[in-house]
Residue frames as a rotation matrix with the C-alpha (Angstrom) as fourth column:
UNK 1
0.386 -0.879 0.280 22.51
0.125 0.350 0.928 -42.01
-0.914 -0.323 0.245 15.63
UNK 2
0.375 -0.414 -0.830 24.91
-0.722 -0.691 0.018 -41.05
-0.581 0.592 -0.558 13.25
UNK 3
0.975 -0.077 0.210 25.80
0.186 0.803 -0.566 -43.21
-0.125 0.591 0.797 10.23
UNK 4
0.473 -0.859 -0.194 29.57
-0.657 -0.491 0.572 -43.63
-0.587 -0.143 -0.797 10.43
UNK 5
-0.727 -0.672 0.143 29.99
-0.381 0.567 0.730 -46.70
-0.571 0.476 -0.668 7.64
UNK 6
0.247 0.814 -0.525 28.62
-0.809 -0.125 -0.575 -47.62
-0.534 0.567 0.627 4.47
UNK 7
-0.228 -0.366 0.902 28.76
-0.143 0.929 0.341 -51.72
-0.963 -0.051 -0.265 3.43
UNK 8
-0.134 0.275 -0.952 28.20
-0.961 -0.269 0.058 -52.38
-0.240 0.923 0.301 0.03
UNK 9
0.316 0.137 0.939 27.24
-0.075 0.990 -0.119 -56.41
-0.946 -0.033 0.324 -0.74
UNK 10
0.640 -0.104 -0.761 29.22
-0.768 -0.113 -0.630 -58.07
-0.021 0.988 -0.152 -3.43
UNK 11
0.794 -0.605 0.055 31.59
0.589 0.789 0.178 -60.68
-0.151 -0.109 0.983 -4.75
UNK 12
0.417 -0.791 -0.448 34.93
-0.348 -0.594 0.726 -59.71
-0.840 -0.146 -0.523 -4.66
UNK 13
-0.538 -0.600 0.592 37.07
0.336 0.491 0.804 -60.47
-0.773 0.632 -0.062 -8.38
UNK 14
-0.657 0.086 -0.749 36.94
-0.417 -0.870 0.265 -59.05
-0.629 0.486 0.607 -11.77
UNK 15
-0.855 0.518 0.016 34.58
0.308 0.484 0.819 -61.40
0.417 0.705 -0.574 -13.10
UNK 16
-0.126 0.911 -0.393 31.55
0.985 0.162 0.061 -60.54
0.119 -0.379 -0.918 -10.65
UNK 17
-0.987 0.062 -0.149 32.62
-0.052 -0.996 -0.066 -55.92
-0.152 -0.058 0.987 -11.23
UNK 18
-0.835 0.544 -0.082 29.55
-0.550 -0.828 0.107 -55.32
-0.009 0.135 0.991 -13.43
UNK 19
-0.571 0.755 -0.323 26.70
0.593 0.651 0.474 -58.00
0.568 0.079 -0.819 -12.00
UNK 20
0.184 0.789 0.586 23.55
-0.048 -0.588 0.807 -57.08
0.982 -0.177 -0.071 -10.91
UNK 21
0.514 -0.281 -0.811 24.65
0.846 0.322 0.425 -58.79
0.142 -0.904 0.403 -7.48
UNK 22
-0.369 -0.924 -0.095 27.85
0.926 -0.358 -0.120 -56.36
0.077 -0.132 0.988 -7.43
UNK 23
0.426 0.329 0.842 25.58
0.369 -0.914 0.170 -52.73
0.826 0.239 -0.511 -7.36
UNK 24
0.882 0.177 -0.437 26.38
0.449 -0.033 0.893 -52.42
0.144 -0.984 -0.109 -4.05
UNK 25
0.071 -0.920 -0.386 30.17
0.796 -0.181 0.578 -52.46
-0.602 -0.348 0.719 -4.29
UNK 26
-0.353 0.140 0.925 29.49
0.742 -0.560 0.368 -49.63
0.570 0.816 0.094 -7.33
UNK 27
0.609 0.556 0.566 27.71
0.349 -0.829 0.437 -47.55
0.712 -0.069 -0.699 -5.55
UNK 28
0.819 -0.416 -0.396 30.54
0.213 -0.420 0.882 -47.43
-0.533 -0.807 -0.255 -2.15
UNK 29
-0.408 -0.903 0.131 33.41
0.820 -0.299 0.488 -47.15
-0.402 0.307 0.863 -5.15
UNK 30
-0.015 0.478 0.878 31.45
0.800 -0.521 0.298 -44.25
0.600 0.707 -0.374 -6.02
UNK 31
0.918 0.270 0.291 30.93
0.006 -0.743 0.669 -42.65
0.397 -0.612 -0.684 -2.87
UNK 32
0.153 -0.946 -0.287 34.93
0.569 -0.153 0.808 -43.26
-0.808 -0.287 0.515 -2.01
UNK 33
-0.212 -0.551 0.807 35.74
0.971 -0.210 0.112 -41.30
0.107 0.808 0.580 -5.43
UNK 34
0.560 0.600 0.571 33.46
0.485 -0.797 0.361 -38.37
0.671 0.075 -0.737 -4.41
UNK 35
0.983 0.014 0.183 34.60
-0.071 -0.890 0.451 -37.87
0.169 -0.456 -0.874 -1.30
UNK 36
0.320 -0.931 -0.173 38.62
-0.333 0.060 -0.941 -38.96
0.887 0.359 -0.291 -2.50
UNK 37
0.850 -0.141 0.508 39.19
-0.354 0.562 0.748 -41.34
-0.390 -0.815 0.428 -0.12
UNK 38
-0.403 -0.740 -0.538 42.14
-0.872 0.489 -0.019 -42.98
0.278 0.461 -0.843 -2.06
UNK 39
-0.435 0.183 -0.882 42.63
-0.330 0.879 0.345 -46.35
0.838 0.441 -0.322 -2.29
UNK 40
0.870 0.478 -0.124 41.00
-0.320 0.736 0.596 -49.52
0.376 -0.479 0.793 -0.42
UNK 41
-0.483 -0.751 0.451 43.03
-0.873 0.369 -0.320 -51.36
0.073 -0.548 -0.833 2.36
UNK 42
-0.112 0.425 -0.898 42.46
0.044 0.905 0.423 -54.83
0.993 0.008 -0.120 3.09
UNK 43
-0.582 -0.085 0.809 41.36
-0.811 0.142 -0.568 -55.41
-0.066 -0.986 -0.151 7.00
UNK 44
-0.929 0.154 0.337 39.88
-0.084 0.798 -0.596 -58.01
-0.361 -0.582 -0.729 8.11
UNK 45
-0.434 0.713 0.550 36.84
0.849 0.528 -0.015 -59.90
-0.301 0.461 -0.835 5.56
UNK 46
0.646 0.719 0.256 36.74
0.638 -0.325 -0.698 -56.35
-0.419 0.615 -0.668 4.02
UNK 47
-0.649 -0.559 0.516 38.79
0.681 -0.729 0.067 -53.69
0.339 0.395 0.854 1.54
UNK 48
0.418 0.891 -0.180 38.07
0.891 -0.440 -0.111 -50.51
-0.178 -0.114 -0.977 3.21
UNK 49
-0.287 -0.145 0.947 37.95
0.530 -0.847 0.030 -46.66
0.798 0.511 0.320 2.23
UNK 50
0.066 0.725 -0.686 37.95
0.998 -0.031 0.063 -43.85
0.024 -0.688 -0.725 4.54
UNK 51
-0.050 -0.004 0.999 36.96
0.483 -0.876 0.021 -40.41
0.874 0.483 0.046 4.73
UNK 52
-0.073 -0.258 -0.963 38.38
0.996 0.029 -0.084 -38.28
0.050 -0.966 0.255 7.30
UNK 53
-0.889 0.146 0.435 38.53
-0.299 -0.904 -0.307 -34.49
0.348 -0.402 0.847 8.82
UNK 54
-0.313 0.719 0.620 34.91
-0.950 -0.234 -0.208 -33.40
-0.004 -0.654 0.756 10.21
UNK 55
0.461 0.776 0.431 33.17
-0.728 0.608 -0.317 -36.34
-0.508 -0.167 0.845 10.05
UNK 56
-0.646 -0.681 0.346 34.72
-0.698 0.710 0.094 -39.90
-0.309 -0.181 -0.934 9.77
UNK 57
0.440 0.891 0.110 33.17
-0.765 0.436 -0.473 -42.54
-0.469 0.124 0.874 7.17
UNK 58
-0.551 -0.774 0.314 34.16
-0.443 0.589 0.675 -45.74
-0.707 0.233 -0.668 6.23
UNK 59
0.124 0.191 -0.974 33.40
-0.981 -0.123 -0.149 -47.38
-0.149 0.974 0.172 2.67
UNK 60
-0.536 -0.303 0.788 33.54
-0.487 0.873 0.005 -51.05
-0.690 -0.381 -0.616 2.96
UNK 61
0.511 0.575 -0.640 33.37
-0.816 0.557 -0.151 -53.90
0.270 0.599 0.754 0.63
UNK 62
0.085 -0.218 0.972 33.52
-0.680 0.701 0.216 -56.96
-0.728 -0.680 -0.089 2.02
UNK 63
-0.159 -0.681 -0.714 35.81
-0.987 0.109 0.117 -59.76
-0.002 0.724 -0.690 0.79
UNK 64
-0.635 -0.025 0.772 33.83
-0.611 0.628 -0.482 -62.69
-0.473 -0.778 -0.414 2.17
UNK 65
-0.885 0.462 0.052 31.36
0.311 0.505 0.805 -63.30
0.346 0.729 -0.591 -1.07
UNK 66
-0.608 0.448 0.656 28.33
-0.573 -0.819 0.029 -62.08
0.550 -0.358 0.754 -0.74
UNK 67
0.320 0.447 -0.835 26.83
0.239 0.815 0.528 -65.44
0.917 -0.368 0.154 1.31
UNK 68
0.243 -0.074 -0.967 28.75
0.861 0.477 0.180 -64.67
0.448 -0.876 0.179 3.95
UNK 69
-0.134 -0.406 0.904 28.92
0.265 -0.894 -0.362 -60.86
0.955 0.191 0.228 4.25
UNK 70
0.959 0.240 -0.152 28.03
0.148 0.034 0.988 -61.09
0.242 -0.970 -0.003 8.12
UNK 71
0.579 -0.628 -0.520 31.16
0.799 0.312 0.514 -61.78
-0.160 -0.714 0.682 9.14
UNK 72
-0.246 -0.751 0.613 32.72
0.706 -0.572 -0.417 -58.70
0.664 0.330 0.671 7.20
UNK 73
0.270 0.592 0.760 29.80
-0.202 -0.736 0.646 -56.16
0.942 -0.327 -0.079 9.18
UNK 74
0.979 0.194 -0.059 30.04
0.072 -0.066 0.995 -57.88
0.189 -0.979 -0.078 12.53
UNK 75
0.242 -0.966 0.091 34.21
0.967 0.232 -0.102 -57.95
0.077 0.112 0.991 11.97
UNK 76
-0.198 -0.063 0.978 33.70
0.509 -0.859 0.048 -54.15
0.838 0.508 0.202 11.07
UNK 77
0.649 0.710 0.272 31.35
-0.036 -0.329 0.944 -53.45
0.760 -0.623 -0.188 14.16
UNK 78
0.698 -0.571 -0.431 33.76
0.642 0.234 0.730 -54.89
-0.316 -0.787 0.530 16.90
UNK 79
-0.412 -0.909 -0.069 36.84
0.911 -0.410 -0.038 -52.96
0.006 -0.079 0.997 15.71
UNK 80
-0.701 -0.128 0.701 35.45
0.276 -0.956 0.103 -49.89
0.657 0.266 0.705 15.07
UNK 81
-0.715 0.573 -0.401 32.79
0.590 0.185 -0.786 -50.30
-0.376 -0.798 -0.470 18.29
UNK 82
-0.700 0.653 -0.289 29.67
-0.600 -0.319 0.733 -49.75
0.386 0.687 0.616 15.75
UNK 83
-0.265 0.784 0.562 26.10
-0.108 0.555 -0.825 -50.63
-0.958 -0.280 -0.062 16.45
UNK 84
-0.322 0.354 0.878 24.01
0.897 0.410 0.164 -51.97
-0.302 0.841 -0.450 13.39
UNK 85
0.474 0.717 -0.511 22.22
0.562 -0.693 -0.452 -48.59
-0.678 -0.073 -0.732 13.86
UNK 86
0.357 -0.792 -0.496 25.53
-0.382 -0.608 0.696 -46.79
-0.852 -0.059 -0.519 12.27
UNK 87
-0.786 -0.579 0.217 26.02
-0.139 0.508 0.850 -49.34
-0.602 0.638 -0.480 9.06
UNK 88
0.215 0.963 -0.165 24.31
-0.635 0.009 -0.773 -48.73
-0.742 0.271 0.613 6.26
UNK 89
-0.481 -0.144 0.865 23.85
0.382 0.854 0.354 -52.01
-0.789 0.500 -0.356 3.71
UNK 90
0.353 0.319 -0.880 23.81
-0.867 -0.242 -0.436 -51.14
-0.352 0.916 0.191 -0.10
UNK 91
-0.566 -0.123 0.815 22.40
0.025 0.986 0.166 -54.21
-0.824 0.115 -0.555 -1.48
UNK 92
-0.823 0.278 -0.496 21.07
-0.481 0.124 0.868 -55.20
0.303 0.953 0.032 -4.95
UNK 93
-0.254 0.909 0.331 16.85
-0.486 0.176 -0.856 -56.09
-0.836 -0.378 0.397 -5.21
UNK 94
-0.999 0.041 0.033 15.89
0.042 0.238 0.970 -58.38
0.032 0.970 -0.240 -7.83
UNK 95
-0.457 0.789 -0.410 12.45
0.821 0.196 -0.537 -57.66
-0.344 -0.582 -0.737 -6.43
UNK 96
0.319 0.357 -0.878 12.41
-0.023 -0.923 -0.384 -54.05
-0.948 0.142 -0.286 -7.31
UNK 97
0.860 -0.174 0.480 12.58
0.502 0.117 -0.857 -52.91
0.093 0.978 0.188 -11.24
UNK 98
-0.196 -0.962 0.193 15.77
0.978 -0.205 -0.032 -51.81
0.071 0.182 0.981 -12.53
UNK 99
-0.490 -0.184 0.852 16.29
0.448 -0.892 0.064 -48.49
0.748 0.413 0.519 -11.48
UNK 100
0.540 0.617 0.573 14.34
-0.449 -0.364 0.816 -47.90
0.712 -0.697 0.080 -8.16
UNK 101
-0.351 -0.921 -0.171 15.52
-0.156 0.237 -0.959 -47.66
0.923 -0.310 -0.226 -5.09
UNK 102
0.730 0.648 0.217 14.13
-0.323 0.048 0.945 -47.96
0.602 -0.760 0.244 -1.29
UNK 103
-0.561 -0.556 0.613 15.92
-0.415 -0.451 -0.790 -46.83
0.716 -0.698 0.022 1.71
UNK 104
0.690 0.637 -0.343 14.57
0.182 0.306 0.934 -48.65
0.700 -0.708 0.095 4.67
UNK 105
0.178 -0.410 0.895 15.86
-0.917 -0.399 -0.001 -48.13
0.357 -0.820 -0.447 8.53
UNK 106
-0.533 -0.223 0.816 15.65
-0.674 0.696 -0.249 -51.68
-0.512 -0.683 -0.521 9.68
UNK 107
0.216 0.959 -0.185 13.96
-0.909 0.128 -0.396 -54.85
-0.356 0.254 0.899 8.42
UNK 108
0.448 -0.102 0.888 14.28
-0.178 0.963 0.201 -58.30
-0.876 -0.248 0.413 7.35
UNK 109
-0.532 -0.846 -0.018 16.77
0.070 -0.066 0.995 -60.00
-0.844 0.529 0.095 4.82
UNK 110
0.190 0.575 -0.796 13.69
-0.848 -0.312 -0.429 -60.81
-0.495 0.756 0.428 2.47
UNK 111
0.934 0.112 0.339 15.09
0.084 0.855 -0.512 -63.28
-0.347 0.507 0.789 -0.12
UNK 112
0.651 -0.752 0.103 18.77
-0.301 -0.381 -0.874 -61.94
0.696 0.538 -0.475 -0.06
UNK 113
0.554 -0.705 -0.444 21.42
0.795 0.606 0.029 -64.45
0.248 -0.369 0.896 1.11
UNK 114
-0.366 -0.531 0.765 23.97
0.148 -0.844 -0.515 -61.12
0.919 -0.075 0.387 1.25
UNK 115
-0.020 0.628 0.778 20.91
-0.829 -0.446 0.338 -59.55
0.560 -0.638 0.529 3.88
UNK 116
0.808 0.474 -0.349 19.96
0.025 0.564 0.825 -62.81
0.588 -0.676 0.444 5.56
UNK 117
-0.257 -0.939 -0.230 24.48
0.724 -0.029 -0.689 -63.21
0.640 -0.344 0.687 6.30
UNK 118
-0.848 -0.203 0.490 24.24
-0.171 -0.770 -0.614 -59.51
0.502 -0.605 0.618 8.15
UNK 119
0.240 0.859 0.452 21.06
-0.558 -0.259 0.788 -60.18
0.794 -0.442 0.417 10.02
UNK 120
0.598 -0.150 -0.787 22.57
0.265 0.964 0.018 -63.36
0.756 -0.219 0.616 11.35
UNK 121
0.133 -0.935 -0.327 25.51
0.802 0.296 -0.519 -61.65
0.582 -0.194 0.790 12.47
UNK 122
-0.924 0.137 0.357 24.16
-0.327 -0.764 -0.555 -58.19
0.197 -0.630 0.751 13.77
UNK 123
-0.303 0.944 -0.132 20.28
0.414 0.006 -0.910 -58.62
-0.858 -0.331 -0.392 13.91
UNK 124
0.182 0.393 0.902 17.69
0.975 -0.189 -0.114 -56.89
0.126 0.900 -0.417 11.89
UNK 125
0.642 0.019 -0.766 18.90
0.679 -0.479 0.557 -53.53
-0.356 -0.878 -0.321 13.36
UNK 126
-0.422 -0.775 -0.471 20.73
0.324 -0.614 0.719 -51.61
-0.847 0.151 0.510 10.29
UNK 127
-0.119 0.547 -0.829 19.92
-0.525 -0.743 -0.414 -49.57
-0.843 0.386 0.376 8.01
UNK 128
-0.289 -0.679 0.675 19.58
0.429 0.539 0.725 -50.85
-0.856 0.499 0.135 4.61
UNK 129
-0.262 -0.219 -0.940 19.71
-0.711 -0.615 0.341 -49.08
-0.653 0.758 0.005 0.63
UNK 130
-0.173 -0.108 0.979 18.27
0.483 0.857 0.180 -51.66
-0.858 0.504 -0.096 -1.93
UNK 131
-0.221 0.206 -0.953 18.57
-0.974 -0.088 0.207 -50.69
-0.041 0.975 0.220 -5.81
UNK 132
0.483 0.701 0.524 16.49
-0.152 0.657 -0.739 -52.75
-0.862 0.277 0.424 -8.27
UNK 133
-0.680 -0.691 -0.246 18.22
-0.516 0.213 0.830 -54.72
-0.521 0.691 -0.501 -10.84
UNK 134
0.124 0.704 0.700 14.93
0.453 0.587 -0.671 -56.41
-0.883 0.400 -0.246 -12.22
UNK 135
-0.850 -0.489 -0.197 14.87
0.039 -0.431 0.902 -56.06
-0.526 0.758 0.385 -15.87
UNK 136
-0.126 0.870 -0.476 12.57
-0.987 -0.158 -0.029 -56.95
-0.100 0.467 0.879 -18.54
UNK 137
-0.020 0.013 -1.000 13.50
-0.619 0.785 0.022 -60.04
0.785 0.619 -0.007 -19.57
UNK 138
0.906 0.140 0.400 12.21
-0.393 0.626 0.673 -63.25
-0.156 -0.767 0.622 -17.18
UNK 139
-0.311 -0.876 -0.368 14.87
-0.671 0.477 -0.567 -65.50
0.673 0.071 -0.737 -16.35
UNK 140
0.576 0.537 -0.617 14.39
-0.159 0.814 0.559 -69.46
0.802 -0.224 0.554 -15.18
UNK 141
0.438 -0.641 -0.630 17.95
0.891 0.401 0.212 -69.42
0.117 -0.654 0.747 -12.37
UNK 142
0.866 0.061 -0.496 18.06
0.492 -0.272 0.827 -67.03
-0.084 -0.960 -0.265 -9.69
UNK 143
0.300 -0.918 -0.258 21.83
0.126 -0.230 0.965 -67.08
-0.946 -0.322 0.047 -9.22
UNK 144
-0.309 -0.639 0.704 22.46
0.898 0.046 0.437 -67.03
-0.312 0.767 0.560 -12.72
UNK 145
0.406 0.707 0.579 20.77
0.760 -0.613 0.215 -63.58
0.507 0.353 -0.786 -13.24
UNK 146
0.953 -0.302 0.021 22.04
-0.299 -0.927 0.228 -61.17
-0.050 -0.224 -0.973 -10.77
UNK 147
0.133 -0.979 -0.157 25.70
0.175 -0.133 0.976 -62.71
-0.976 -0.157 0.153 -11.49
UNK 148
-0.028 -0.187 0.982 25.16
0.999 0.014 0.031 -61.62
-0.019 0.982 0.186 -14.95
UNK 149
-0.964 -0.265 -0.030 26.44
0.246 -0.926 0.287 -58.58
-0.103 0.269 0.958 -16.34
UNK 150
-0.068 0.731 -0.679 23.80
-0.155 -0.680 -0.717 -56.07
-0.985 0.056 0.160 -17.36
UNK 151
0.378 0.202 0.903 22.23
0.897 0.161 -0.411 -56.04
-0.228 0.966 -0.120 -20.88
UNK 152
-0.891 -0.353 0.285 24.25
0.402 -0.905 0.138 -53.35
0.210 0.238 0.948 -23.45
UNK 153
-0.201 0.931 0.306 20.52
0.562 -0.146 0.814 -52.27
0.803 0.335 -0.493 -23.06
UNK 154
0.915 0.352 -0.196 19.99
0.311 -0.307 0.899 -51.77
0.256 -0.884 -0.391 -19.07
UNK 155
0.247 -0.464 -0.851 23.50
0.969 0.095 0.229 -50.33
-0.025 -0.881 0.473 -18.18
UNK 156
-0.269 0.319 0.909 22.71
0.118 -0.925 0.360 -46.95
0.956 0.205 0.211 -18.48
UNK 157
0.737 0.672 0.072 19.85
-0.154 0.064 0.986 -47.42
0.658 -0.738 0.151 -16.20
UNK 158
0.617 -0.267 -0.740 22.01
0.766 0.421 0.486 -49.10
0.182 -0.867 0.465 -13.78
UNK 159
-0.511 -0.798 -0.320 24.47
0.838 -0.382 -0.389 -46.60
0.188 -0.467 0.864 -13.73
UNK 160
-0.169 0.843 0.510 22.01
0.040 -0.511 0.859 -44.06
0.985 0.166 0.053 -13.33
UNK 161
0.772 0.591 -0.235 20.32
0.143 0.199 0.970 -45.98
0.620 -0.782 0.069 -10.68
UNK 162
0.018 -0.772 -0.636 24.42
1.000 0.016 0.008 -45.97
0.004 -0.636 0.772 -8.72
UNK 163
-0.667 -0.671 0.323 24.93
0.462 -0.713 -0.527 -42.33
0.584 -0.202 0.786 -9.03
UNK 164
-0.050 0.845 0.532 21.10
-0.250 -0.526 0.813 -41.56
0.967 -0.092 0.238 -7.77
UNK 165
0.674 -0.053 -0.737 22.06
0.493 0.776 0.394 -44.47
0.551 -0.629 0.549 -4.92
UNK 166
-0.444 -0.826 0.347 25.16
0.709 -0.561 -0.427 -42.25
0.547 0.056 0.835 -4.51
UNK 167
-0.620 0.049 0.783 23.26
-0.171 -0.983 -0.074 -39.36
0.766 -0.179 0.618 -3.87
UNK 168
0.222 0.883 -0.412 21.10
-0.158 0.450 0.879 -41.09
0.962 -0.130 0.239 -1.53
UNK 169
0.495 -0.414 -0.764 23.64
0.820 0.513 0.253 -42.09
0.287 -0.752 0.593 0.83
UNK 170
-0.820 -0.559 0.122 24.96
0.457 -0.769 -0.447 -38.53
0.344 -0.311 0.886 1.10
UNK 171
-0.183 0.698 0.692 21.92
-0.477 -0.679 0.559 -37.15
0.860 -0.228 0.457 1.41
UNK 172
0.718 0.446 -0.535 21.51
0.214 0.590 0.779 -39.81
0.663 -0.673 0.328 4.21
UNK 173
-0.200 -0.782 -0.590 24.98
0.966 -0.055 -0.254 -39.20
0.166 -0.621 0.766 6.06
UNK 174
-0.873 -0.410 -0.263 24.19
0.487 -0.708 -0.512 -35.27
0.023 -0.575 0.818 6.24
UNK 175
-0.343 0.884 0.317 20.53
-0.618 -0.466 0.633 -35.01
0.708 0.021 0.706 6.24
UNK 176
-0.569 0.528 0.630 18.96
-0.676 0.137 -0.724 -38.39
-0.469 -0.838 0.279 7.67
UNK 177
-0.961 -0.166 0.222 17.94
0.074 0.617 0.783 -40.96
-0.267 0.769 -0.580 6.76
UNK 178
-0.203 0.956 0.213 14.22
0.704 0.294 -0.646 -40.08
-0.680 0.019 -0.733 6.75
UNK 179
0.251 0.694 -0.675 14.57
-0.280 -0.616 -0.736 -37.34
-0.927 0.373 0.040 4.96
UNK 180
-0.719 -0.481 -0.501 16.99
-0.553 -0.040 0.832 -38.96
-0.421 0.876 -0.237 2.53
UNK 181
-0.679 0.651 0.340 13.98
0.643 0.750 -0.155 -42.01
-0.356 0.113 -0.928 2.13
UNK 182
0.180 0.982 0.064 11.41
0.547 -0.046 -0.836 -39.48
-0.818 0.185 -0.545 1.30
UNK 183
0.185 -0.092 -0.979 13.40
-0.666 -0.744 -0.056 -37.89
-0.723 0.662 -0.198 -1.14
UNK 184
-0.792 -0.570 -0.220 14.40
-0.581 0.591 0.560 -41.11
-0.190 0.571 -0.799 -2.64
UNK 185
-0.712 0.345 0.612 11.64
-0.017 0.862 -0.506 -43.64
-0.702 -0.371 -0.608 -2.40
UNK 186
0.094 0.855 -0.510 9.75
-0.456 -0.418 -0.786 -42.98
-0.885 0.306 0.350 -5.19
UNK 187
-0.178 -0.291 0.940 9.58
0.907 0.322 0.271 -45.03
-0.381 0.901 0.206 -8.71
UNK 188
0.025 -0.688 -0.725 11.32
0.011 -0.725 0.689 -43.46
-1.000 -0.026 -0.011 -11.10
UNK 189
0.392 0.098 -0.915 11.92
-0.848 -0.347 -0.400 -42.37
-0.356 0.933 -0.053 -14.74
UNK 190
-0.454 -0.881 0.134 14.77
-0.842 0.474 0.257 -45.05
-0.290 0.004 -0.957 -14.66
UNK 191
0.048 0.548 0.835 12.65
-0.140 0.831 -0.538 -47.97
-0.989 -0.091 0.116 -14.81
């Protein structure tokens, strides 16, 4: 089944642009510049982008915080009469080091409120894109970490790790995702 929308997880407002939490929405304002989508509209619990002629994709960042980002995906599904199968979730990993990435077809939220919200609301049944925002430095509070900015140190890397994420998801919309997963999945220089 064809992938016909791409969710990014994030907070919406200029204080939460460059957190680790916020890769997600980076990586779909990336893939709306490539393929000049113009601006974001506001619908319903999300600002979307779309790209039109052959092949119809929508760009979606959902305006719902990232706790409750279900309601933007299953809001998204019903109007646009999407299975999960069709929506891929680009979501930030504090699990994985900075700079790696891992494409998965289906699977559980893990330890990501964002992921657990869309499982609730669709199932485990979509695709999902996680980039690693682990750094070097430990850190003692969760939520304070991935709503912090990047170090002047790691945002290279990170942007790196969005344009490589970037290419990922294209290579996924016109290859597949399996082949885009074996071309991607691999730790990386980035790290």
């Amino acid at each position: 089944m064809e992938l016909a929308a791409i969710v990014g997880l994030g907070n919406p407002g200029a204080e939460y642009e460059r957190t680790r939490h916020n890769v997600g929405f980076r990586v779909v304002d990336e893939l709306a510049r490539r393929f000049r989508c113009g601006s974001f509209k506001l619908r319903p619990y999300a600002l979307v982008a779309e790209r039109t002629g052959s092949r119809r994709v929508l760009f979606v960042k959902p305006t719902t915080y990232m706790n409750r980002s279900g309601q933007a995906v299953a809001a998204l599904c019903g109007e646009e009469g999407l299975v999960p199968a069709q929506v891929l979730v680009v979501v930030d990993d504090v699990d994985l080091p900075l700079g790696q990435l891992r494409l998965r077809s289906r699977g559980g939220p893990g330890t990501h409120n964002g992921l657990r919200s869309v499982v609730e609301a669709v199932g485990e049944g979509f695709p999902r894109l996680r980039l690693g925002v682990r750094g070097a430095q430990p850190w003692s509070d969760l939520a304070a970490y991935v709503l912090a900015p990047f170090t002047e140190e790691e945002e290279p890397v990170a942007e790196a790790m969005v344009q490589r994420a970037a290419d990922c998801v294209e290579e996924a919309l016109f290859s597949g995702l399996a082949r885009a997963a074996n071309r991607f999945n691999v730790r990386n220089a980035l790290e």
